[in-house]
LOROMI-788245 format. One record per residue (C-alpha): x, y, z. Coordinates in pm, 1 decimal. Layout:
<kolvos>
{east X&north Y&up Z} .
...
</kolvos>
This chain:
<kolvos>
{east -4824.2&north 2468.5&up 3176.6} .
{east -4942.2&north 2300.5&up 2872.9} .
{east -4778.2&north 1980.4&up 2731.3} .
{east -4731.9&north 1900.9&up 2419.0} .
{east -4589.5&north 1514.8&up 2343.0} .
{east -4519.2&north 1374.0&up 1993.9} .
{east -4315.2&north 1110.7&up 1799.8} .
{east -4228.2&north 1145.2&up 1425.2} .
{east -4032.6&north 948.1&up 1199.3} .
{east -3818.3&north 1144.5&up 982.1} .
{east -3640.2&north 1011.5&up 670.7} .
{east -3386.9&north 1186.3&up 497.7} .
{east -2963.3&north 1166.1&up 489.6} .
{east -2668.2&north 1269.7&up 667.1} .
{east -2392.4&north 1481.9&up 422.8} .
{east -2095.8&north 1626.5&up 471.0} .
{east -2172.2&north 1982.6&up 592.6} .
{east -1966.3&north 2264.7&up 396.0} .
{east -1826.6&north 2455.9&up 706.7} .
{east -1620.0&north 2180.5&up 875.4} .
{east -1516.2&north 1838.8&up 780.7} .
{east -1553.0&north 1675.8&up 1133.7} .
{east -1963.4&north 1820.5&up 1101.5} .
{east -2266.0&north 1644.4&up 924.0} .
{east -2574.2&north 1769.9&up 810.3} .
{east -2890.4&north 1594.2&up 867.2} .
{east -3193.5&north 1701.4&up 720.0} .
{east -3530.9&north 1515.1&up 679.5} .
{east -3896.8&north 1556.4&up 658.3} .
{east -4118.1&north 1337.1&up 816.3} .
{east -4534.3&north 1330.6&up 781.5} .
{east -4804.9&north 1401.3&up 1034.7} .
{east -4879.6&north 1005.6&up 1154.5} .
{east -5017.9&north 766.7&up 1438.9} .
{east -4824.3&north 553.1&up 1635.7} .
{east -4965.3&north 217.2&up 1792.9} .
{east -4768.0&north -19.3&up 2038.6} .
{east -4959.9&north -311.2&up 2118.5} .
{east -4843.3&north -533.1&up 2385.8} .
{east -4975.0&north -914.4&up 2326.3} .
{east -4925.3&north -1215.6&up 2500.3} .
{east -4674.2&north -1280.8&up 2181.5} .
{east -4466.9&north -992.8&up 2246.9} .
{east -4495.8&north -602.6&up 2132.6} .
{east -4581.8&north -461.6&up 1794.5} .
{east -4518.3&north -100.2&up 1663.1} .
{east -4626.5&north 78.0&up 1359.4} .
{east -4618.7&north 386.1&up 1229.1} .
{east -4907.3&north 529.2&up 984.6} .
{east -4924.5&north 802.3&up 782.2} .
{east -5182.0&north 1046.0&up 852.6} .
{east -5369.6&north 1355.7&up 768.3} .
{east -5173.8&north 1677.0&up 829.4} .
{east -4877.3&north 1879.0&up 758.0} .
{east -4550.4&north 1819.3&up 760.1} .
{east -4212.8&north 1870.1&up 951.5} .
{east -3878.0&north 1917.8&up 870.8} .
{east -3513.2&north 1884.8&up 1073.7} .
{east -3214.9&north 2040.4&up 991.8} .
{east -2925.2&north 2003.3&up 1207.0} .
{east -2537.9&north 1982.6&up 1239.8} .
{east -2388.7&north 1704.0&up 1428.8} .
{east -2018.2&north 1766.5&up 1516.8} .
{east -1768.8&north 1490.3&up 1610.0} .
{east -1651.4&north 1425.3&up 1955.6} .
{east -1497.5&north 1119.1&up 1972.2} .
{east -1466.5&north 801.7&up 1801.7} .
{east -1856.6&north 725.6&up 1871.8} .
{east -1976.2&north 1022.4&up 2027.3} .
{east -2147.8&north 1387.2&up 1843.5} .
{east -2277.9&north 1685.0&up 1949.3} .
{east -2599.4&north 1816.2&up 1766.1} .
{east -2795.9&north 2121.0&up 1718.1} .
{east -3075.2&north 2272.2&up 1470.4} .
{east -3443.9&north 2350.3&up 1391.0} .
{east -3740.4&north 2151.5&up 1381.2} .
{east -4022.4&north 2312.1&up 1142.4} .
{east -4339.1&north 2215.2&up 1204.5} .
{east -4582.6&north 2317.5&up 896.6} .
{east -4485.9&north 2360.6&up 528.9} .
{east -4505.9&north 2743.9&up 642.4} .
{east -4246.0&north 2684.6&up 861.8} .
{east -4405.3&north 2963.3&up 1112.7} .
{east -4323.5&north 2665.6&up 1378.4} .
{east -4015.1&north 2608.9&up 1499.9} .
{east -3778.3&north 2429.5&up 1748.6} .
{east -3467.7&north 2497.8&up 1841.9} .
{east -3255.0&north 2230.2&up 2055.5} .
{east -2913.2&north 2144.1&up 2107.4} .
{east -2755.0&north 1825.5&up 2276.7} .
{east -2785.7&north 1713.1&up 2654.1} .
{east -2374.6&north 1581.0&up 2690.0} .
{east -2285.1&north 1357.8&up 2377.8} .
{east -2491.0&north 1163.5&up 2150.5} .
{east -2367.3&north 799.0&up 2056.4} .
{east -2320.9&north 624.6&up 1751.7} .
{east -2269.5&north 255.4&up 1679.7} .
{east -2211.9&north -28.7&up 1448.4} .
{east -2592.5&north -208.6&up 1407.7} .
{east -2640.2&north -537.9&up 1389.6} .
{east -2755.8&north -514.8&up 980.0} .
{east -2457.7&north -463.6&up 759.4} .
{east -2360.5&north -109.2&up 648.1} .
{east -2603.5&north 44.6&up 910.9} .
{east -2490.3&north 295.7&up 1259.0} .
{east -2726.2&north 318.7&up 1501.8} .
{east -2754.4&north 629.1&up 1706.8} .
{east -2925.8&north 834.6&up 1979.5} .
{east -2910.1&north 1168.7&up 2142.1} .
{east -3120.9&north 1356.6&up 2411.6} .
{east -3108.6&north 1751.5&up 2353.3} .
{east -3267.1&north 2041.0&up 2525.3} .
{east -3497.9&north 2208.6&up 2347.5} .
{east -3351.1&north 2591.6&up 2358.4} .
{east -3602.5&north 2791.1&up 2189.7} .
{east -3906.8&north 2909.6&up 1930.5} .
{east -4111.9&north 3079.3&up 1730.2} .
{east -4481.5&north 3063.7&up 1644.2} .
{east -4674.6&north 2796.4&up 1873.2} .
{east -4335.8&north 2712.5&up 2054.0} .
{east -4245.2&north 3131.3&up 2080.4} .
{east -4163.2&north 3022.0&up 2502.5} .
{east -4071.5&north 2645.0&up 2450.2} .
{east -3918.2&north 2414.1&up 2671.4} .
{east -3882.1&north 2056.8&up 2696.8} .
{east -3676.9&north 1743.3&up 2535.6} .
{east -3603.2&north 1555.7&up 2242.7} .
{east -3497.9&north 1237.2&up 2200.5} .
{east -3396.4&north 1105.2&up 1860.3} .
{east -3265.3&north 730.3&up 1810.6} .
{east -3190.9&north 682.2&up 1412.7} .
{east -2998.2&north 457.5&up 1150.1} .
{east -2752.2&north 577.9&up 918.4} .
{east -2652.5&north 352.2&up 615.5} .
{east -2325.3&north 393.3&up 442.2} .
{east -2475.3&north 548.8&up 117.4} .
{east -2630.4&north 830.3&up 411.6} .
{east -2986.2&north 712.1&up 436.4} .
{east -3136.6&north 828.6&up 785.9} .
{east -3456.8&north 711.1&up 954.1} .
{east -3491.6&north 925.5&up 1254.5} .
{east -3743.6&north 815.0&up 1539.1} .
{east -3843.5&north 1101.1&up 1733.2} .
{east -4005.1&north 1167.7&up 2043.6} .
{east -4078.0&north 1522.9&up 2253.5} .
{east -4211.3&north 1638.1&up 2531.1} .
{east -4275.2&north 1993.9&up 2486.0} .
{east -4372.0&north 2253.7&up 2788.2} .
{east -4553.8&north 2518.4&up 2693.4} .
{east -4687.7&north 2804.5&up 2962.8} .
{east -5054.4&north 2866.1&up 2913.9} .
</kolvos>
């Protein structure tokens, strides 16, 4: 098996989606970039950078449960061709919740990834996603996936 992990940070929004009105739609692009965590004796630092490569794009539906809770599924395009895609739907229920900053929901979800095409034609794996969603529909999306891939 080979093993593909990455993390991306996709921005975009969260709308109403046309089909049902307890379903959002959240689409978002996010560029190819490097990820550092340092650990110092001060504490951790993060940062994301920008860096060369394509880009990818989500599109997915999240569906209501509950009073915090949301299904999800959709398609991951890796490439401005799109020729790369994911497929994944939602391990249980995701979460969502008031955040400590004003006017901001914090979420996160786990979902299987289902299926395909191009490099990913036999995927399997997980995705985790753990995003903020402000009240005018701005999302920041922190993703993270390992991806299993037979050789």
């Amino acid at each position: 098996m080979r093993t593909i992990l990455y993390t991306m940070h996709f921005k975009g929004r969260i709308s109403s989606a046309p089909s049902d009105s307890r379903s959002l739609r959240r689409t978002g692009s996010a560029t190819s970039c490097t990820v550092t965590t340092t650990v110092l004796p001060s504490g951790v630092e993060a940062d994301v950078h920008a860096s060369a490569g394509d880009m990818a794009f989500l599109d997915s539906e999240l569906r209501v449960t509950g009073s915090d809770s949301f299904q999800e599924d959709g398609v991951i395009a890796f490439g401005d061709d799109s020729e790369h895609l994911l497929r994944f739907s939602t391990i249980g229920e995701g979460h969502l919740t008031p955040c400590p900053d004003p006017g901001t929901m914090v979420g996160t979800v786990s979902c299987n990834i289902d299926s395909g095409e191009g490099q990913f034609a036999a995927a399997r794996g997980l995705i985790n996603s753990t995003f903020t969603l402000t009240d005018s529909g701005e999302l920041n999306n922190f993703q993270s996936g390992l991806i299993f891939l037979p050789e």
